[in-house]
Rosetta silent file (secondary structure, phi, psi, omega in degrees, C-alpha in Angstrom):
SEQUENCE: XXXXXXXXXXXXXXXXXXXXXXXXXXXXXXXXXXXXXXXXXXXXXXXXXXXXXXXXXXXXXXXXXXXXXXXXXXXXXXXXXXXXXXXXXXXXXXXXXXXXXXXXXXXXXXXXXXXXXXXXXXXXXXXXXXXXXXXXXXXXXXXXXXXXXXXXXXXX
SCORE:     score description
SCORE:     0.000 S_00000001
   1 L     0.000  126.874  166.561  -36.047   17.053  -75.954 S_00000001
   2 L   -51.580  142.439  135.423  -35.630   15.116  -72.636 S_00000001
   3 L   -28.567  142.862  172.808  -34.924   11.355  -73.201 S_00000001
   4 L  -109.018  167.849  147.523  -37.050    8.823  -72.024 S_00000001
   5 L    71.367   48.799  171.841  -36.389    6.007  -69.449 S_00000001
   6 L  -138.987  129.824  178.019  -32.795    7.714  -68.959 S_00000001
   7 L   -35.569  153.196  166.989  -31.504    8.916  -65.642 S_00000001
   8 L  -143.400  137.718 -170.842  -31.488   12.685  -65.821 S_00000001
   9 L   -78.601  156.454  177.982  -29.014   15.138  -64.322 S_00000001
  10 H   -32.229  -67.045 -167.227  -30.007   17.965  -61.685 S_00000001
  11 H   -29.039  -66.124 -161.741  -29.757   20.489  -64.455 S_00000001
  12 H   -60.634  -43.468  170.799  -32.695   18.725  -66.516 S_00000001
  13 H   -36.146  -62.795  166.828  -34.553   17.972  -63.491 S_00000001
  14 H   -33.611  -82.076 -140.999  -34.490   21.803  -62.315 S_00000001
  15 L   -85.667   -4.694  151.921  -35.080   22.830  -65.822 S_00000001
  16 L  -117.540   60.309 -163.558  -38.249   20.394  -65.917 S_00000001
  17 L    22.844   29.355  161.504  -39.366   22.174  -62.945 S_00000001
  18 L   -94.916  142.538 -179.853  -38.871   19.655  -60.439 S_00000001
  19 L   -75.269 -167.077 -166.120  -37.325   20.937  -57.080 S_00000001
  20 L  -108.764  140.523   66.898  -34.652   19.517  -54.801 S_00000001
  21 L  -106.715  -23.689 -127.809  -34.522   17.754  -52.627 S_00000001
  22 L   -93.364  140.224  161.796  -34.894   15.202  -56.029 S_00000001
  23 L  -130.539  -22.896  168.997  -31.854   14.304  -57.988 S_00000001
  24 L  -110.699  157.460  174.617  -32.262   11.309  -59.392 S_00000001
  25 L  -169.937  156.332  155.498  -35.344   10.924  -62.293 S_00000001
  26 E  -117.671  159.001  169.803  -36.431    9.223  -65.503 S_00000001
  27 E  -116.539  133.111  152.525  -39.071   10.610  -68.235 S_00000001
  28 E  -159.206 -149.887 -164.409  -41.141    8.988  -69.755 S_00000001
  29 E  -136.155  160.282 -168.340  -44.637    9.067  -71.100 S_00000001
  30 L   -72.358  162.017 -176.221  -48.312    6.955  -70.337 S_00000001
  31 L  -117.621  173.717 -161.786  -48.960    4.276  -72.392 S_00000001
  32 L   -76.845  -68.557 -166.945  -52.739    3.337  -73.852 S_00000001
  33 L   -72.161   50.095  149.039  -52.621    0.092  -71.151 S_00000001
  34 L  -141.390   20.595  178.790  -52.391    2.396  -68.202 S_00000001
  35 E   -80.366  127.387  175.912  -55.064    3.960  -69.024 S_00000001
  36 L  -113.022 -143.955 -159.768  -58.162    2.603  -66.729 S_00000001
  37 L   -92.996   33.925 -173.156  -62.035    3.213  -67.638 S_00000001
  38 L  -130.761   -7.779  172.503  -62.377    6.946  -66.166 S_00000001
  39 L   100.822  -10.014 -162.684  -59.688    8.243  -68.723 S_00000001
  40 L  -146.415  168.062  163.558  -56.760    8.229  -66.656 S_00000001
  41 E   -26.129   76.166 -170.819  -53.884    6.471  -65.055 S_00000001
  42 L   -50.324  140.530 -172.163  -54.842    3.251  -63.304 S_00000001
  43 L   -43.250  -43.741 -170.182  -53.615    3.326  -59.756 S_00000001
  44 L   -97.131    9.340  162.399  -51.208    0.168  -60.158 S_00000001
  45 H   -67.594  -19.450 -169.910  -49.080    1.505  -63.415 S_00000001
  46 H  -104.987   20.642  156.706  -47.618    3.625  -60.985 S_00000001
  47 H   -75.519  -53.065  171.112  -46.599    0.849  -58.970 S_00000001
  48 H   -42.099  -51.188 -166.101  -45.214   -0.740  -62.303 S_00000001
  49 H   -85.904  -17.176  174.351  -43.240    2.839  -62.585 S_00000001
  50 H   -83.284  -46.594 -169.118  -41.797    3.018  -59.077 S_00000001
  51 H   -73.168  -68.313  167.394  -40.477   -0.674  -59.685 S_00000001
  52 H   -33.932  -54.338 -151.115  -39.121    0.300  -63.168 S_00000001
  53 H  -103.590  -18.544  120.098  -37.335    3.203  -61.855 S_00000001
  54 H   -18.688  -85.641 -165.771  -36.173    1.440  -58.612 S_00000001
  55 H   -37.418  -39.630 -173.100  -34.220   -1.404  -60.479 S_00000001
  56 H   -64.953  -37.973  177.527  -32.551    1.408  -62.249 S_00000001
  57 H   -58.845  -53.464  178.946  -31.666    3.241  -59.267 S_00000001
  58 H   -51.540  -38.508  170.371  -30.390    0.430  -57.509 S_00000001
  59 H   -68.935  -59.083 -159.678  -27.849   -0.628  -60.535 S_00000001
  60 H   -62.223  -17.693 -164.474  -27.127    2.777  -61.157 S_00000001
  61 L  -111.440   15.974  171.479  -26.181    3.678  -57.009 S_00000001
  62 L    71.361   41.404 -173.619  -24.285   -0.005  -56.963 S_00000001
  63 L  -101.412  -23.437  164.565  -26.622   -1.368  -54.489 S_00000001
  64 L  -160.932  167.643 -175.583  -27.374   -4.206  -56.833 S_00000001
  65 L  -137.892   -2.074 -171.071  -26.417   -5.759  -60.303 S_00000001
  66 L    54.194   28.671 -154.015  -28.831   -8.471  -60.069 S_00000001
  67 L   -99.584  165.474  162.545  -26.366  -11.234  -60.242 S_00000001
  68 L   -51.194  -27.044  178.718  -26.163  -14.523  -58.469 S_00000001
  69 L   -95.812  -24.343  172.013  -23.904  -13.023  -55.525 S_00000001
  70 L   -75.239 -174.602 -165.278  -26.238  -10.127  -54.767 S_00000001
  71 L   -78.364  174.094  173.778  -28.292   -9.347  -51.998 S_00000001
  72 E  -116.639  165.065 -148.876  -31.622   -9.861  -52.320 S_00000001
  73 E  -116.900  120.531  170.547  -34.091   -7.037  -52.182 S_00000001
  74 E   -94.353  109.728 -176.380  -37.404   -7.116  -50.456 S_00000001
  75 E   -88.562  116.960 -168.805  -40.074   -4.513  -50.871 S_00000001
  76 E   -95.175  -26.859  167.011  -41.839   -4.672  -47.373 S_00000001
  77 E  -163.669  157.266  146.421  -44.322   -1.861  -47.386 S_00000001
  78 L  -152.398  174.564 -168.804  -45.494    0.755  -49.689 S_00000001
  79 L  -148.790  124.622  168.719  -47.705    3.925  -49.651 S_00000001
  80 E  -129.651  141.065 -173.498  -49.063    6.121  -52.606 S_00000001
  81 E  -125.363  120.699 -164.330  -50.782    9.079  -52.208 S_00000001
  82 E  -112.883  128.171 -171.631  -52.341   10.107  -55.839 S_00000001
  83 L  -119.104  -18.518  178.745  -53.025   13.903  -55.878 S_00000001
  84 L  -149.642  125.179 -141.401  -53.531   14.583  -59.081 S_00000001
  85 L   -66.869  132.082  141.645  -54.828   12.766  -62.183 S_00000001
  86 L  -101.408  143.316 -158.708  -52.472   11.688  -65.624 S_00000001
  87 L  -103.114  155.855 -169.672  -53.758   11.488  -68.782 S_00000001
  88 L   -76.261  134.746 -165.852  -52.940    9.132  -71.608 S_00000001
  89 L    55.297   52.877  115.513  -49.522   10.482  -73.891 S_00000001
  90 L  -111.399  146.685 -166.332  -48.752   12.628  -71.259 S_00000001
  91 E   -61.516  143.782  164.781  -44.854   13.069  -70.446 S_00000001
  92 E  -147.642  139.646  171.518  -44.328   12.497  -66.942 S_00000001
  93 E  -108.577  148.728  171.915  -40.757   11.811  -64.519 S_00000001
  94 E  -109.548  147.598  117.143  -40.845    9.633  -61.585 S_00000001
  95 L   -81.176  131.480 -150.781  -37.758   10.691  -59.242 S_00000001
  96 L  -156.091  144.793  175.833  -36.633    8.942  -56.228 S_00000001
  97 E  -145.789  175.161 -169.683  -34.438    9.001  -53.275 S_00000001
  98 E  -132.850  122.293 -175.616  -33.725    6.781  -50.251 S_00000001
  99 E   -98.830  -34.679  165.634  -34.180    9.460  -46.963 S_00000001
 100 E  -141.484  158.996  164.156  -33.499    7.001  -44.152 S_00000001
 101 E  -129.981  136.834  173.915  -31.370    3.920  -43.275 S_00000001
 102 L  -109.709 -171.447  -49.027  -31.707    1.285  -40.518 S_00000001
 103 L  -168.870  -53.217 -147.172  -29.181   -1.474  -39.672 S_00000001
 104 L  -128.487  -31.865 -155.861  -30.884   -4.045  -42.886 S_00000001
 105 E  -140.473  154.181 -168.328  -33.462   -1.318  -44.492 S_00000001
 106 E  -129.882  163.326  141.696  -33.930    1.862  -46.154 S_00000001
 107 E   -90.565   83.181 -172.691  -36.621    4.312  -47.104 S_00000001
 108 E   -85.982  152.175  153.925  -37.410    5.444  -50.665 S_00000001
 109 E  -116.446  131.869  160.579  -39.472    8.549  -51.696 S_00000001
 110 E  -112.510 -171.460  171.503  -40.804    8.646  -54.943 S_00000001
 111 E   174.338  145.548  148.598  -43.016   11.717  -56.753 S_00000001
 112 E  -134.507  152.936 -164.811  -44.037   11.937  -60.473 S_00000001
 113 E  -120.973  121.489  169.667  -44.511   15.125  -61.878 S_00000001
 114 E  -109.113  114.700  161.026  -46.188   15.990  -65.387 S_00000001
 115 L    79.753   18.720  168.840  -46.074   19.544  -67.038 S_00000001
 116 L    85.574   -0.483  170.688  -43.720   20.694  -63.891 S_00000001
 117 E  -104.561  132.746 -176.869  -46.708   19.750  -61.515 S_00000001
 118 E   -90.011  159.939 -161.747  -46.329   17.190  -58.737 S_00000001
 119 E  -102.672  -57.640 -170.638  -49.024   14.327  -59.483 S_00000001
 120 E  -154.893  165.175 -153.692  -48.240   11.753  -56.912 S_00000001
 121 E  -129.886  164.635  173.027  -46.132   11.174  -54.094 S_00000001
 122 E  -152.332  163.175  150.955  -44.898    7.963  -52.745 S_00000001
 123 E  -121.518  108.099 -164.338  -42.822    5.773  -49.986 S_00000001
 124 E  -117.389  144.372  175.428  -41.482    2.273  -49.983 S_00000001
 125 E   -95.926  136.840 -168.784  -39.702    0.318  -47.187 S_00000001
 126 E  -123.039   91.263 -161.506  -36.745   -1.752  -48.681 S_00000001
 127 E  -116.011  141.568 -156.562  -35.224   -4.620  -46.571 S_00000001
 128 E  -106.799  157.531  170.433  -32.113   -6.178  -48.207 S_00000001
 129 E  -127.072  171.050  177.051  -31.332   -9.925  -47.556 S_00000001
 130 L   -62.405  164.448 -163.791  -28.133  -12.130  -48.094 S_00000001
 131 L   -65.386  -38.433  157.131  -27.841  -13.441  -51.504 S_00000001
 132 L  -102.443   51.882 -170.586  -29.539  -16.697  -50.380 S_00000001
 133 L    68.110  -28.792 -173.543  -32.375  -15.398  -49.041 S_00000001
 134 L   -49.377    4.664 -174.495  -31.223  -16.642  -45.701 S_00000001
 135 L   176.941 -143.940  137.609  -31.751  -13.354  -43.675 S_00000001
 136 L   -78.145  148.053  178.192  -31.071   -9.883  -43.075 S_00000001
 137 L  -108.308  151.445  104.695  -27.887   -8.294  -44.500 S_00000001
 138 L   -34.123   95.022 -154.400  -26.554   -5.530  -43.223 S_00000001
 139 L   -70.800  116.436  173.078  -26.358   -2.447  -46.196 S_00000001
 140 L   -36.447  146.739 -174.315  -22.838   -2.492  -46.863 S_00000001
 141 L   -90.701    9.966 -175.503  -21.062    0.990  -45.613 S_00000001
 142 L  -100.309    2.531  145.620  -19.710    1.987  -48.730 S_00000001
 143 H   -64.263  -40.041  175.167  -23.790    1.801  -49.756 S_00000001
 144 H   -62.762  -18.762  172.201  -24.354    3.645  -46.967 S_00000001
 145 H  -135.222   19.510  127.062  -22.461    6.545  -47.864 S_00000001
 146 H   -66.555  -37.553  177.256  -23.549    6.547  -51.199 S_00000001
 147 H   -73.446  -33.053  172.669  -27.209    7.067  -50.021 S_00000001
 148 H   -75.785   -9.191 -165.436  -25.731    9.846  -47.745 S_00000001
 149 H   -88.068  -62.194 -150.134  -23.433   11.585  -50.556 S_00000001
 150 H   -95.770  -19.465  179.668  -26.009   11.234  -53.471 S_00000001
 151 H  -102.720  -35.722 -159.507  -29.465   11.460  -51.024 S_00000001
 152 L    66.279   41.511  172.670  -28.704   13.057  -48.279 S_00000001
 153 L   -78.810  153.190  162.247  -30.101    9.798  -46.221 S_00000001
 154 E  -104.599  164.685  174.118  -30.098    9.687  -42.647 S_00000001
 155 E  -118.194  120.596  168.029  -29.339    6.872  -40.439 S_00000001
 156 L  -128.402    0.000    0.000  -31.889    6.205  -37.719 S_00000001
């Protein structure tokens, strides 16, 4: 059985039919309170699950530790496009990747996929600031070529 709320390698990912470009993912499964009054997944749990699975991502690609010296991380825009409905106790993975970098800012993609079908798709703008808020940072280059090694990001 896949693990929940644990990074998972290509192999599982593949082998829970999601395709590539996606490499990074967690599983896990709806809860009762994300349920809204139509039976299904209220619209902002899967904000709540993109956020969850962000922090992890971020620790896990060294981009932050959440410490007093890091930067700090702004989410600046997002976009969800929900194509297909989730139901309560069903397994689902959110997967994520960061596809472009500017100068200060990135791009994630999300998607979560239940039963090997994708459900919903997503995009968040990420702008990082110095640790005391005081500005824009510049994303450090050996972040930068972690998002190109492990993402395949571009810089535009």
């Amino acid at each position: 059985m896949t693990p929940y709320l644990t990074p998972l390698d290509v192999e599982t990912l593949r082998a829970e039919g999601i395709p590539e470009p996606w490499s990074y993912g967690m599983k896990d499964r709806v809860r009762f309170g994300e349920i809204d009054a139509l039976n299904h997944v209220n619209n902002t749990a899967y904000l709540r699950w993109f956020e969850q699975f962000r922090t992890r991502y971020l620790r896990d690609y060294g981009i932050s530790d959440y410490g007093p010296e890091a930067p700090v991380l702004v989410l600046r825009q997002v976009q969800v496009d929900y194509l297909a409905e989730l139901k309560f106790n069903e397994d689902y993975i959110v997967v994520g990747r960061s596809s472009q970098m500017r100068r200060s800012s990135w791009v994630m993609e999300y998607a979560v996929y239940a039963g090997g079908t994708l459900r919903t798709t997503s995009s968040a703008v990420i702008v990082l600031l110095n640790p005391d808020g005081s500005g824009k940072m510049a994303i450090p280059e050996d972040v930068r070529s972690t998002l190109r090694a492990r993402d395949n990001a571009l810089d535009i």
